[in-house]
BATORFI-661422 format. One record per residue (C-alpha): residue number from 1; x, z, y. Coordinates in Angstrom, 2 decimals. Example, Ala and Ser with C-alpha at 12.3 -4.5 7.8 and 13.67 -1.06 7.14 Angstrom:
<sites>
[site 1,[12.30,7.80,-4.50]]
[site 2,[13.67,7.14,-1.06]]
</sites>
This chain:
<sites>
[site 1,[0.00,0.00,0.00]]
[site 2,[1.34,-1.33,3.45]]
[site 3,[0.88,1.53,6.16]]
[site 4,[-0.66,0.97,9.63]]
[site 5,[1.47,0.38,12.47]]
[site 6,[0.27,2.95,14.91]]
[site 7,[3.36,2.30,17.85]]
[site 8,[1.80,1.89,21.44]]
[site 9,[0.76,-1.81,21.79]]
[site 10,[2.34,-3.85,24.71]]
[site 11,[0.71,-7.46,24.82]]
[site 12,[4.13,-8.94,23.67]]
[site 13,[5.91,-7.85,21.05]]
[site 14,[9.29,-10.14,22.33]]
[site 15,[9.94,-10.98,25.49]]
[site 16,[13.43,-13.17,26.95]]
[site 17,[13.85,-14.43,30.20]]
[site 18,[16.51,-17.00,30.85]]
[site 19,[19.05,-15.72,27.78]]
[site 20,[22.17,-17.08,27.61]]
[site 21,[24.90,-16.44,25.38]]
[site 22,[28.51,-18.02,25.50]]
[site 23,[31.32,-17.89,23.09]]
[site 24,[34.49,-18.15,24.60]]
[site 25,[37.61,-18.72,22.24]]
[site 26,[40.81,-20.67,22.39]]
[site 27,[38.80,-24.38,22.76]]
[site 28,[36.27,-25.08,24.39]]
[site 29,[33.08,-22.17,25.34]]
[site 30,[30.11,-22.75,23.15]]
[site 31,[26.74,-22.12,24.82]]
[site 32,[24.92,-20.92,22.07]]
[site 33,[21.59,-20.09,24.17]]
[site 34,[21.14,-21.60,27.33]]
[site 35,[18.55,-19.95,29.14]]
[site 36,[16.05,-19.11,26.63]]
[site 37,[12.75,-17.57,27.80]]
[site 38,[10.18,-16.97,24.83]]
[site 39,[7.17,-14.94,24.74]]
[site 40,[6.01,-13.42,21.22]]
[site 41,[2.48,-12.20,21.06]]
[site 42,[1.65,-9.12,19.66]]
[site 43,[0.34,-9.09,16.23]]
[site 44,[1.41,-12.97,15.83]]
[site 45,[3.59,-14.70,12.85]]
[site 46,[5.80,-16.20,14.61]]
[site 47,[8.03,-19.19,13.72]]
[site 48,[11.58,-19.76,15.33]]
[site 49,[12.62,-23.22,13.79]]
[site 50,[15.74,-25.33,14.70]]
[site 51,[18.70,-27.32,12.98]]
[site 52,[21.81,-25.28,11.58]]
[site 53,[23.55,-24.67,14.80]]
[site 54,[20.77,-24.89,17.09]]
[site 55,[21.11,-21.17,18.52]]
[site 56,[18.42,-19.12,16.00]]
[site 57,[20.77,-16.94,14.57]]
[site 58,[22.31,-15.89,17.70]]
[site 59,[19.16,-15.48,19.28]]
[site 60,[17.93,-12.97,16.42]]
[site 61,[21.53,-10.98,16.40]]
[site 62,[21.04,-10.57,20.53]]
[site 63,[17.68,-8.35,19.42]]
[site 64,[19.31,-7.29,16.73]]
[site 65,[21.89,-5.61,18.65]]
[site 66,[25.05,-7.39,16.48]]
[site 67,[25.77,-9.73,19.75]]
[site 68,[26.09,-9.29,23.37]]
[site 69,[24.31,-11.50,25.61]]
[site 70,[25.97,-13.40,28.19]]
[site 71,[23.14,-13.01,30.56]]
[site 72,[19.70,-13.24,30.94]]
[site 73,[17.11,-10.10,29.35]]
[site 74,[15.10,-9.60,25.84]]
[site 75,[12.69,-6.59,25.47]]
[site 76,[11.31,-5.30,22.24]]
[site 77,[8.03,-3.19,21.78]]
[site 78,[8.48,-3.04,25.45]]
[site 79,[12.07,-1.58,25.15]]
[site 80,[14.84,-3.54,27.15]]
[site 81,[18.00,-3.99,24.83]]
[site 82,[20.20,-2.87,27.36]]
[site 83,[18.18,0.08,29.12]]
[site 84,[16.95,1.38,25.82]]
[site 85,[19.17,0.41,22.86]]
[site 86,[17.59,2.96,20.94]]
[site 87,[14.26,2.57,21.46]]
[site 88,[14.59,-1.30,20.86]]
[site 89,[16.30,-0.76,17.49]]
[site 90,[13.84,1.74,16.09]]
[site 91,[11.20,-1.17,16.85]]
[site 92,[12.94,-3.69,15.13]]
[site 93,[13.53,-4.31,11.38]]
[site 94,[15.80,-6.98,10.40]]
[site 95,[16.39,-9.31,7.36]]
[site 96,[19.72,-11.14,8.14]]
[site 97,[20.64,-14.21,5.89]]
[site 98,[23.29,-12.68,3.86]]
[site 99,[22.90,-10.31,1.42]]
[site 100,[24.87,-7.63,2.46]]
[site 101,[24.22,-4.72,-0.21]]
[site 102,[26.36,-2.18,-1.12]]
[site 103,[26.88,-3.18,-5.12]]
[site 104,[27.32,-0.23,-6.10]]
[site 105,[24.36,1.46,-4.45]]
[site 106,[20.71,1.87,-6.12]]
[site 107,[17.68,0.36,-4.31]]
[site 108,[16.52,3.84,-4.38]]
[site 109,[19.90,5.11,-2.43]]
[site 110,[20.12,2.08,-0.40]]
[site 111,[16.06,2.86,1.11]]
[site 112,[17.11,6.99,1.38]]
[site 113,[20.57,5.93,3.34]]
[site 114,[18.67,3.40,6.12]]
[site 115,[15.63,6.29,6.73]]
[site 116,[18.05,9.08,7.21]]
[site 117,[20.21,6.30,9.41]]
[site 118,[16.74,6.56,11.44]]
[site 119,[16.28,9.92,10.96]]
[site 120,[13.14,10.17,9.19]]
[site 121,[12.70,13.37,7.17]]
[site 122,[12.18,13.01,3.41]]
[site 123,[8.70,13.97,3.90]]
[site 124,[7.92,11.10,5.87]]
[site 125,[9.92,8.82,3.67]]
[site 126,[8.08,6.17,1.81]]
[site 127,[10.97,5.11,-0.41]]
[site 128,[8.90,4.29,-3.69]]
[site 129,[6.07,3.03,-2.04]]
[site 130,[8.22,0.41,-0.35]]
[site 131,[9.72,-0.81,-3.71]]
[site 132,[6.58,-1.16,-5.29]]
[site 133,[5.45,-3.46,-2.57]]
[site 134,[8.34,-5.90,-3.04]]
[site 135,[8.30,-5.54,-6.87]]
[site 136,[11.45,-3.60,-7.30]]
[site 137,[10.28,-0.32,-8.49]]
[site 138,[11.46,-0.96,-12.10]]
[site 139,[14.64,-1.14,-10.05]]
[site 140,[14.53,1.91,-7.96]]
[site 141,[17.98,3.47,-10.41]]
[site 142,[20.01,0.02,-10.76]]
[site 143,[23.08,-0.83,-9.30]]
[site 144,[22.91,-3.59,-6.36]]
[site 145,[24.91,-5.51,-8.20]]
[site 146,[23.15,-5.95,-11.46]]
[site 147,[19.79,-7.48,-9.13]]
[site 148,[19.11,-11.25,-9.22]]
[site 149,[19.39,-13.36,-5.38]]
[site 150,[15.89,-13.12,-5.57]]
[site 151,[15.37,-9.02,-6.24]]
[site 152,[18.93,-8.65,-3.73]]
[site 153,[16.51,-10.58,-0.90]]
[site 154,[12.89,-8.70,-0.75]]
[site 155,[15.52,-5.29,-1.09]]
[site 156,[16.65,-6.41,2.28]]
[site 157,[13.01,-6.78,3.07]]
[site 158,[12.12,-3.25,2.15]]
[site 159,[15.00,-1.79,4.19]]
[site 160,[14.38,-3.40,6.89]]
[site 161,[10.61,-1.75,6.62]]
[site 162,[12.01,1.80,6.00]]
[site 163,[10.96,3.06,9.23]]
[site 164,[7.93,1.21,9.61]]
[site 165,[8.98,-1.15,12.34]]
[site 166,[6.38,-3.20,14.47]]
[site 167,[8.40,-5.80,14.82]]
[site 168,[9.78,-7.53,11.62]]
[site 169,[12.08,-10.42,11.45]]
[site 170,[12.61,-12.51,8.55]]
[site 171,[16.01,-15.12,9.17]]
[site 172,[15.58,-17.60,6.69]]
[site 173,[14.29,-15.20,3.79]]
[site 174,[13.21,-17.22,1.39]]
[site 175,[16.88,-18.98,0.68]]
[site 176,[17.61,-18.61,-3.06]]
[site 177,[14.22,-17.02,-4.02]]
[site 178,[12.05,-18.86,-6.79]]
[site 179,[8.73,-19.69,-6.43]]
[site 180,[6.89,-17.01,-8.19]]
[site 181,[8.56,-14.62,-5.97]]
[site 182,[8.82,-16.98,-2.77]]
[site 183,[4.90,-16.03,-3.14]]
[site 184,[4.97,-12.65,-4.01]]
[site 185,[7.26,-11.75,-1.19]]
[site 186,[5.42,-13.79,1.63]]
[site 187,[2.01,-11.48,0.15]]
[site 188,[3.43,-8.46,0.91]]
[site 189,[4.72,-10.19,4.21]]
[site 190,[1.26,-11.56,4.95]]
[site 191,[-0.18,-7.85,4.35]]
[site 192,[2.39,-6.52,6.83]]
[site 193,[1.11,-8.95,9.56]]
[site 194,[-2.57,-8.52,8.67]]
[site 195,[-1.97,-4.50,9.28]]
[site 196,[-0.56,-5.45,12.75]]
[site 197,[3.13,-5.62,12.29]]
[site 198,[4.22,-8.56,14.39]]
[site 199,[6.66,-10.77,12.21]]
[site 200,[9.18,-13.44,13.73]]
[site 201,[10.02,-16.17,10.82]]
[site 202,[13.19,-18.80,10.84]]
[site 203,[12.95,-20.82,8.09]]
[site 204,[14.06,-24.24,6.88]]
[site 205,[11.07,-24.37,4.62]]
[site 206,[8.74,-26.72,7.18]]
[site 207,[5.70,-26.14,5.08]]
[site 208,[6.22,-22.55,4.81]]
[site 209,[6.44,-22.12,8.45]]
[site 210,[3.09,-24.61,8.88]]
[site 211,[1.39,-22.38,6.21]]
[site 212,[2.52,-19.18,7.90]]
[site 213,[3.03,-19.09,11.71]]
[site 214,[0.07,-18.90,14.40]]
[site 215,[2.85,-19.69,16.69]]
[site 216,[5.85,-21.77,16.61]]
[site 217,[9.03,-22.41,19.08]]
[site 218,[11.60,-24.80,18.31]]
[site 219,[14.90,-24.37,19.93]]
[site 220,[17.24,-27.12,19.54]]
[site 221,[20.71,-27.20,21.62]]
[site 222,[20.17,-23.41,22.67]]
[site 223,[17.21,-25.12,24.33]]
[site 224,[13.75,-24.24,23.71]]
[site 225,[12.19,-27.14,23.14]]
[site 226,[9.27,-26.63,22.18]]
[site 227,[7.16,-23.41,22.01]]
[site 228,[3.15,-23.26,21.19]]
[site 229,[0.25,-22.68,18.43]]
[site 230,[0.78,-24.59,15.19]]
[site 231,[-2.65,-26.19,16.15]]
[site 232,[-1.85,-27.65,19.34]]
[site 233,[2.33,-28.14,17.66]]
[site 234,[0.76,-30.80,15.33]]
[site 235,[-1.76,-32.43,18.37]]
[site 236,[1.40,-33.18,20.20]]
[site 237,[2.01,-36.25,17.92]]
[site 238,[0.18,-39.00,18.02]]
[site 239,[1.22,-40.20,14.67]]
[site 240,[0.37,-41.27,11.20]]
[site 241,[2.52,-42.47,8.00]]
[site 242,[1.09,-45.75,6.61]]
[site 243,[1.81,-45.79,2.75]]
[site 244,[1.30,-48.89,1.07]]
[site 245,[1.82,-50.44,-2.49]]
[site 246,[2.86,-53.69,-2.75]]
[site 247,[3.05,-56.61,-5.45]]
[site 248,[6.63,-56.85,-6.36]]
[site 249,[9.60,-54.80,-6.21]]
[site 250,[11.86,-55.06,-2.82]]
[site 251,[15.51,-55.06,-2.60]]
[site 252,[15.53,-54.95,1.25]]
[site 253,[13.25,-55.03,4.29]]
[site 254,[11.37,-58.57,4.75]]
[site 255,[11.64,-59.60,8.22]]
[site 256,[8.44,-59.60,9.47]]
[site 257,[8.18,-55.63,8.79]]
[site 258,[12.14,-54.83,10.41]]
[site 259,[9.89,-54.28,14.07]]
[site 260,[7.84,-51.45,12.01]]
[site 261,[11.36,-49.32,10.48]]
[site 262,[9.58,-48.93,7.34]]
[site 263,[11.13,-46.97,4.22]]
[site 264,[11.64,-48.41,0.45]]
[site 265,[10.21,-45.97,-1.79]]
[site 266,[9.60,-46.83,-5.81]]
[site 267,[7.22,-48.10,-7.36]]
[site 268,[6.63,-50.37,-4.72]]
[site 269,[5.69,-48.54,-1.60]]
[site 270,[6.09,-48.88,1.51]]
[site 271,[5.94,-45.98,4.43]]
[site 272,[6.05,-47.19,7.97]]
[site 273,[5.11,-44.29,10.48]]
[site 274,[3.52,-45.25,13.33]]
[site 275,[1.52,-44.39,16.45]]
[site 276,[-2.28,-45.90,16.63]]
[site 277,[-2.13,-45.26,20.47]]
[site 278,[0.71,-47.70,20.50]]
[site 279,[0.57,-49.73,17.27]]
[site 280,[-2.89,-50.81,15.45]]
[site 281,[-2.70,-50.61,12.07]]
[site 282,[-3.86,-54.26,12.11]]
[site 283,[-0.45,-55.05,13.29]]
[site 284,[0.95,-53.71,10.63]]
[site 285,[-1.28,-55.12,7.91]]
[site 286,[-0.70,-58.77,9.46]]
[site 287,[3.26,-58.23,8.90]]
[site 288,[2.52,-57.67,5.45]]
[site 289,[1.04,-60.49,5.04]]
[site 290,[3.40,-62.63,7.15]]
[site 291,[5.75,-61.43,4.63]]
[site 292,[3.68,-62.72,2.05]]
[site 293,[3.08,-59.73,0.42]]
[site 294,[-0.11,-58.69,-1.04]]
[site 295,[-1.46,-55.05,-0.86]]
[site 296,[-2.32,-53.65,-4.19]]
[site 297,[-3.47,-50.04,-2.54]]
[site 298,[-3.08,-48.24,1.17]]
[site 299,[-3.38,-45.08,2.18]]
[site 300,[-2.51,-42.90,5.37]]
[site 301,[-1.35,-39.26,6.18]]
[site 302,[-1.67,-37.76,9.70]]
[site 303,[1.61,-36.04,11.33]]
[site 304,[2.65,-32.78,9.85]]
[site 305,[5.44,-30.00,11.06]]
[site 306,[8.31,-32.11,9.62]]
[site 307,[7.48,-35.39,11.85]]
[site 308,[7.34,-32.95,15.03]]
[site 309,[10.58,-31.04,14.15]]
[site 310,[12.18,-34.26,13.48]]
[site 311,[11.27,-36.02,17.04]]
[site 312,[11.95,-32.42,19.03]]
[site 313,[15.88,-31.85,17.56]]
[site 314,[17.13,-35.51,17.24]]
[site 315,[18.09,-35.75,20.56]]
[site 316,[21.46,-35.46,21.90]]
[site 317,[22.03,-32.24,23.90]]
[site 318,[21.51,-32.75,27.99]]
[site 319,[24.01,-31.79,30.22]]
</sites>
C-alpha cells in the first residue's frame, strides 16, 4: 500500500527560471543548459525527453543537488535549492541511471541506511512495506549483488521513496528491465502519482512516455524546445505515415516517388510520411502510379510522439 502524500501543496511542484549550467575544462566550455525555464504542475507525470547529450541529466543532478548551477534558479516543493538545500532534498527522491548499490548491502539495510540518512525514526519507517510494493520483499535479506538489473533498478526506486517524497524522479528507469517488470514497476509508479506524488520521467522509451506523461518538455541543445500536454504535443504535427503495399519487390526508389522520401520496408511496402495540409494524398497515389506500380493494399497512421521528437531535436544547435 502506497501512503498519501500529505506535504503542503504549492501549485508547482518544479519550478526553473533561465538555468544555465557550463562546464568549463581544458577545451572548449560546454553549455549544458542554456537558460532553461520549466514549470512542473503539481500532481502531474511529467516527461523530460531529449537525445543523449541534450542537457536532461544535468538538469535532474542541478535538483538533485550532485551539480552546481551556473546561473539561473530551480525550486522544489516550493524550496529554492540554494536558500533551502535541505528542505529541497527532503522533497525530492531520486532514481539516477546507474545502479549504484552497495553489493554487499541487503535491500533491507540499504532502505534502513537512506531513512536514518533522513532521519526518520524506526517507527515511522516503512521499510517492508516499500519492498513489497516493488516486488522485492522475498529479497529484503540478500546481498545487492546477488539481485538481477531488473530487481537492482525498482531497489533504487524504493529508496528513493524511503521518506515519502512528493516529488519523484525517474532518469531513464526502465533501462535493462524486462517487460513483465517494466509493467509491474510503472504500477506501483502509476499508484504513486494517482496518491498525489508528482513524478518527473526521462525516458528513451517514446511510447512509454506517450502512455505515461500528462505533460511533456523536450529539451534539445540545453534548449527547451518544446514544453506542453501530450494532447496538444501530438496536435502540433500536421502529419500522417502513408503505408502502402505494392506489386513487386523494389531494389531502390522509382523516380516518380524520390519528391515524397519514402522508406523500403519488406514485403513490399512503402511508408512515405507526409503532411495533408501541404501534400494530398492524391499526389501521392498518382506517383505510384506514374511509377507504374499497382497498389495491392493502403493504409494510414496519424503522427505519434516519435514523429514530434524526431522534427523538435534534428536541428542543429543555434548560436
Amino acid at each position: 500500500m502506497v501512503q498519501s502524500i500529505s506535504h503542503a501543496a504549492p501549485d508547482l511542484a518544479v519550478e526553473t527560471d533561465g538555468l544555465v549550467k557550463v562546464y568549463h575544462g581544458r577545451g572548449p566550455s560546454k553549455r549544458a543548459l542554456d537558460g532553461v525555464s520549466l514549470s512542473v504542475p503539481r500532481g502531474s507525470f511529467f516527461g523530460l525527453l531529449g537525445p543523449n547529450g541534450a542537457g536532461k541529466s544535468t538538469f535532474i543532478n542541478i535538483l538533485a543537488g550532485l551539480v552546481v548551477k551556473t546561473s539561473g534558479t530551480a525550486r522544489i516543493w516550493d524550496r529554492d535549492i540554494d536558500g533551502d538545500q535541505r528542505g529541497a532534498k527532503a522533497a525530492i527522491g531520486v532514481v539516477p541511471q546507474e545502479l549504484n548499490l552497495d553489493p554487499f548491502f541487503t535491500p533491507l539495510e540499504l532502505l534502513d541506511v537512506q531513512a536514518g540518512m533522513y532521519g526518520l525514526p524506526k517507527s515511522e519507517r516503512r521499510t517492508m512495506e516499500i519492498l513489497e510494493a516493488v516486488g522485492l520483499a522475498d529479497k529484503a535479506g540478500a546481498y545487492a549483488r546477488t539481485l538481477s538489473g531488473g530487481m537492482r533498478r525498482r531497489l533504487l526506486v524504493a529508496k528513493a521513496m524511503v521518506h515519502s517524497p512528493p516529488v519523484l524522479v525517474l532518469d531513464e528507469p526502465t533501462a535493462g528491465v524486462d517487460i513483465e517488470l517494466r509493467q509491474q514497476l510503472w504500477a506501483y509508479v502509476r499508484e504513486l502519482n494517482r496518491r498525489g506524488t508528482t513524478i518527473l520521467l526521462t525516458t528513451h522509451y517514446l511510447e512509454e512516455a506517450e502512455q505515461l506523461c500528462d505533460r511533456i518538455a523536450i529539451i534539445n541543445h540545453g534548449k527547451l524546445v518544446a514544453c506542453d500536454t501530450t494532447g496538444n504535443l501530438l496536435k502540433r504535427i500536421d502529419g500522417k505515415a502513408l503505408t502502402v503495399t505494392v506489386d513487386r519487390d523494389l531494389a531502390e526508389v522509382p523516380a516518380a516517388l524520390v519528391p515524397f522520401a519514402p522508406e523500403l520496408r519488406p514485403d513490399r511496402r512503402v511508408v512515405v510520411r507526409y503532411r495533408p495540409s501541404a501534400t494530398p494524398i492524391g499526389r501521392i497515389l498518382d506517383a505510384f502510379a506514374t511509377a507504374g506500380l499497382a497498389i495491392m493494399d493502403l493504409s494510414t497512421e496519424e503522427t505519434d510522439l516519435e514523429d514530434i521528437f524526431l522534427q523538435l531535436t534534428s536541428s542543429k544547435p543555434t548560436s
